[in-house]
Phi, psi and omega in degrees: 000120171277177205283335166266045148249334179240024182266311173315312200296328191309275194333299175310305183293317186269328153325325182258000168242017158287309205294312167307285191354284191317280163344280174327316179291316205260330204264328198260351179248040191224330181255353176269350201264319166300324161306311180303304188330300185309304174325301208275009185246359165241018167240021123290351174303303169333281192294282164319315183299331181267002188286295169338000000 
């Protein structure tokens, strides 16, 4: 294989598991930000049902 084959293949692989990284990384802080959401809109839930 010659070295700008595999320089090409270096390239590629790492455009494609950074671009999964990334994705991923943008997906666990997206879900954490709705999990707390979810936390604090039911513990307002919460909080009324004992108002009541």
């Amino acid at each position: 294989m010659s070295t700008g084959a595999i320089v090409m293949m270096l390239i590629g692989c790492i455009g494609l598991w950074g671009g999964c990284g990334v994705a991923i990384a943008i997906a666990m802080k997206h879900s954490k930000k709705n999990s707390s959401a979810d936390d604090e809109t039911e513990a307002e839930a919460v909080s009324e049902e004992k108002k009541a």
